[in-house]
C-alpha positions in Angstrom: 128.1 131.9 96.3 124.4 132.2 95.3 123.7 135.6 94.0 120.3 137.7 94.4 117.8 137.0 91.7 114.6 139.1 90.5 111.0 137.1 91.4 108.8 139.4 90.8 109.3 143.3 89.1 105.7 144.9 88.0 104.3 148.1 87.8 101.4 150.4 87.3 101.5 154.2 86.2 102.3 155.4 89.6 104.4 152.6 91.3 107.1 150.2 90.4 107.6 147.1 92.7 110.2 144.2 92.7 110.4 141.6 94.7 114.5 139.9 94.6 115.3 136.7 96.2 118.6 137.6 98.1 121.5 135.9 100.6 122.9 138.7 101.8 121.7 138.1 105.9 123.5 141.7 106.5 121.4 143.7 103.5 118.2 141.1 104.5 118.3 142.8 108.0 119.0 146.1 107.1 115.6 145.9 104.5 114.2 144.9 107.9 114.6 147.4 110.4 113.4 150.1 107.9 110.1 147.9 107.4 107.0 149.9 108.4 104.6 148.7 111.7 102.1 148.1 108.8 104.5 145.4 107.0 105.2 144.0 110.2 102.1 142.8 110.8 101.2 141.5 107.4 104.9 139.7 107.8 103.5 138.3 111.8 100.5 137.4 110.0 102.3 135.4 107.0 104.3 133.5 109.3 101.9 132.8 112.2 103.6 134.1 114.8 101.0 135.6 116.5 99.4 132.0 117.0 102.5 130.5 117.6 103.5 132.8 120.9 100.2 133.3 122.0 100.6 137.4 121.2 98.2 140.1 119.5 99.8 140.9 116.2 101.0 143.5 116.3 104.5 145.5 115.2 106.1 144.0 118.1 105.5 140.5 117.5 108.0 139.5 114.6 112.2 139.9 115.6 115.0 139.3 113.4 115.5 135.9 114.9 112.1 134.5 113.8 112.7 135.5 110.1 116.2 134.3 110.0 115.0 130.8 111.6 112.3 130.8 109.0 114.7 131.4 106.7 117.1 128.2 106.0 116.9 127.1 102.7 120.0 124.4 103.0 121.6 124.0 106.5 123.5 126.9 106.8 122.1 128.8 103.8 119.6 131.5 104.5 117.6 133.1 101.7 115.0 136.2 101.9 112.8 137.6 99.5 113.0 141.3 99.9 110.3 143.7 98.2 111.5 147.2 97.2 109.2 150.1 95.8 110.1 153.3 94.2 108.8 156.1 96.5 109.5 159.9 95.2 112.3 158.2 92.6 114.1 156.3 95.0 114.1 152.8 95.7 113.5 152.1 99.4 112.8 148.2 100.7 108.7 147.5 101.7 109.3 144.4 102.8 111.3 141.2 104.2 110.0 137.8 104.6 111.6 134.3 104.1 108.9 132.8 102.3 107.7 134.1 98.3 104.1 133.3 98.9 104.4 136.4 101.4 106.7 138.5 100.0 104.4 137.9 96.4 101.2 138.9 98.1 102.6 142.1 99.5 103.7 143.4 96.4 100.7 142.8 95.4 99.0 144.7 97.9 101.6 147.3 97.2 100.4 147.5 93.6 96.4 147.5 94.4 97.0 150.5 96.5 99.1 152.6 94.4 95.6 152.5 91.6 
């Protein structure tokens, strides 16, 4: 069983981010549905979906079912990199995708904001 691994984990003064590699498909989602309309659409725009259905991007325009197809790594093996952030001392999840450069370039944004 693969176990979750840590890809990324910087910080400034004010903001701590991490981003961990992870096969849990159940904890995956559940980072999901608590992403904000605003990580949505940087996640729509990461993976092209917008182009790819003909749709605005918007917060409507990524479902479960595209990351998870986007997220085979070895036929039945699904992989995600998840992005948590501490907010008020607690660490809540940012972001999903099933592709690093994304998930990287998030955190990233994550950390330019917070200075």
């Amino acid at each position: 069983m693969q176990t979750q691994s840590v890809y990324f984990d910087e910080r400034t003064e004010t903001k701590h981010v991490q981003v961990l590699k992870v096969y849990d498909n159940h904890f995956a989602r559940t980072c999901f549905e608590q992403m904000t309309s605003e990580a949505i659409t940087f996640l729509a725009n990461a993976l092209d979906l917008p182009a790819e259905y003909d749709l605005p991007i918007d917060s409507a325009s990524v479902s479960w079912t595209d990351v998870e197809t986007e997220a085979r790594e070895d036929g039945n093996l699904l992989s995600f990199f998840v992005v948590l952030g501490d907010i008020d001392a607690n660490r809540i999840p940012l972001y999903v995708s099933p592709d690093w450069p994304s998930a990287e370039a998030f955190a990233k944004s994550c950390l330019r904001a917070a200075q």
